[in-house]
C-alpha positions, 0 to 999 in steps of 0.5 A: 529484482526478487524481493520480499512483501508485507502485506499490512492486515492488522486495521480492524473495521471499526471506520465508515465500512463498519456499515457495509460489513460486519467483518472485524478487521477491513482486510477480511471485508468481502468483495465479490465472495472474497476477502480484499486481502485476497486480491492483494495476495493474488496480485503479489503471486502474479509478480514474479519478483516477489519471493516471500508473502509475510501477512500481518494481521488476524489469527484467523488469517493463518489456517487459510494458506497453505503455500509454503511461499506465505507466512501469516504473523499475528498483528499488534496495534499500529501500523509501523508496529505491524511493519515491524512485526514483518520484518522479523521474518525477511532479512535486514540487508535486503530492500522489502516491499510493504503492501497495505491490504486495502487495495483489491484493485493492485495487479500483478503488472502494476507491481512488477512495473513498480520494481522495475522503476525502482531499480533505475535509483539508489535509495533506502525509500521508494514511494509511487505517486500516481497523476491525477489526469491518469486516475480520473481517466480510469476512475472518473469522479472517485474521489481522492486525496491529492498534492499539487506541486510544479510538476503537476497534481499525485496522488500517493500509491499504498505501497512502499519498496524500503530498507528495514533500517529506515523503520528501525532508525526513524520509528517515531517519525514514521508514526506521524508519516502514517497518521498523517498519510490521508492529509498531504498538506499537513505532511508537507508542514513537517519540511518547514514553513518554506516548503508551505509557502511554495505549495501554496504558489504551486512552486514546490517540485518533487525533487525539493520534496526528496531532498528535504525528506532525506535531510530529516530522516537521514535516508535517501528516498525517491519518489515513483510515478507510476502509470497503474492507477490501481495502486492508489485505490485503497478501500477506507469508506462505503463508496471505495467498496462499491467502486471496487465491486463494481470493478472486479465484477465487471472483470469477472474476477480476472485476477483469479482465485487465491484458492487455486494459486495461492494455496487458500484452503477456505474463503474468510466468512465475514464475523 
C-alpha cells in the first residue's frame, strides 16, 4: 500500500511547553538539536509505503526541505483546517495518512506495521489503539490518557489512515472529534446515553464503538491495534519533553538525521 502523509505542524506552543522552549510553534520545539517535526519526517522517509510528505505548518518550515518527495504548505488556525489544507495536494480518490507532528518517538517500522494492518479492512477511517500493558511496558509510569472497555484498557495513536471524503463530508463533526481527542470519556457521550452506561460497567467493546461511529458519521471505520507504543506518545507538556529526550538520547539518534535522508538543508533554531 503506497499512500500519501500529512504531516499536521500548524499548533503553535502557546500550552505547558511554552516553558521549556520559546519556539513558536511545538513542531519546531528542539529535542536533542532537532526540531520534533523532524523525527516524524524522518519516520515516514524509513517507511517505505509513504510516496509524498505534505507538512502543514510555518513558513519557515519551507527553506529547509529540499526533497522533491516533501511539500511544505502554510498552516490555517485548526486542526481539520489544516488536514484540509493538505489535502489539496494529494488526490481525492485515494486513502492518505495524517500524522500529527508531536510524536518524535514514531518509527519507520511502527508505520509500516500500521499500513499493513490496514490493509486486512475495508473502511473509509482507520484509527490505531494501543493496550495499556504494552505502553506501561515500555514507558512505565508516563502518564496517559486511557479508555477501558470489554476488550481491555487503549490508549489512541496520533495517526489516522482516511479517505478525503470522510473530512469533507463530516467537517464539523470532526471538529469537536478534535476538541474532544485528550478526553475519551466525553467522546463516547457523543454515541448515546447507552454506550455511557456500558462504559461505565466496562461492558462496551470495540466493535460496539465501530458500528455507532459509522451510524453517525455515515462512513465505515475500524479500529487499529497496534503493538508500537511509539504511536501514542505525543508531546503536549514539559514531562512528555523530558521522556522523549531522554529516549532519543539514550538511542543516540538511531533514526538519523533528516539533513542527510530527507534533504533538510538547516536545523530549525528555536525563536
Amino acid at each position: 500500500m503506497k499512500v500519501d502523509a500529512i504531516v499536521l505542524a500548524g499548533a503553535r506552543n502557546d500550552g505547558p511547553l511554552k516553558t521549556r522552549s520559546a519556539a513558536e510553534y511545538e513542531a519546531l520545539i528542539a529535542v536533542n538539536g532537532r526540531p520534533l517535526v523532524d523525527y516524524v519526517v524522518q519516520a515516514l522517509l524509513d517507511c517505505g509505503q509513504i510516496d509524498r510528505i505534505i507538512i502543514v505548518g510555518p513558513k519557515s518550515l519551507q527553506k529547509l526541505y529540499r526533497d522533491p518527495k516533501i511539500r511544505v504548505k502554510l498552516h490555517r488556525e485548526s486542526m481539520v483546517e489544516n488536514v484540509k489544507v493538505g489535502l489539496t495536494e494529494v488526490s481525492p480518490e485515494a486513502k492518505v495518512l495524517l500524522v500529527t507532528a508531536d510524536i518524535p518517538l514514531l518509527t519507520g517500522e511502527a508505520v509500516t506495521d500500521f499500513l499493513h494492518r490496514c490493509q486486512a479492512h475495508e473502511a473509509a477511517i482507520y484509527y490505531p489503539i494501543v493496550r495499556k500493558e504494552s505502553n506501561e511496558a515500555a514507558y512505565p509510569n508516563v502518564e496517559r490518557t486511557y479508555l477501558k472497555l470489554k476488550d481491555g484498557v487503549f490508549t489512541g495513536g496520533n495517526l489516522a489512515l482516511l479517505e478525503p471524503k470522510v473530512i469533507s463530508q463530516c467537517y464539523q463533526l470532526l471538529e469537536r472529534v478534535v476538541a474532544l481527542r485528550k478526553q475519551p470519556v466525553k467522546l463516547v457521550r457523543m454515541l448515546g446515553l447507552s454506550f455511557i452506561i456500558r462504559l461505565a460497567f466496562n461492558r462496551l467493546t470495540i466493535a460496539e464503538i465501530e458500528k455507532r461511529a459509522e451510524r453517525i458519521l455515515g462512513f465505515t471505520g475500524v479500529a487499529i491495534e497496534s503493538p508500537f507504543p511509539q504511536i501514542g506518545v505525543d508531546v503536549d507538556k514539559p514531562s512528555d519533553l523530558d521522556l522523549v529526550t531522554r529516549i532519543l538520547a539514550t538511542e543516540g539518534n538511531q533514526q538519523g538525521e533528516v539533513a542527510e535522508s530527507a534533504g533538510c538543508e538547516a536545523k530549525i533554531q528555536e525563536a
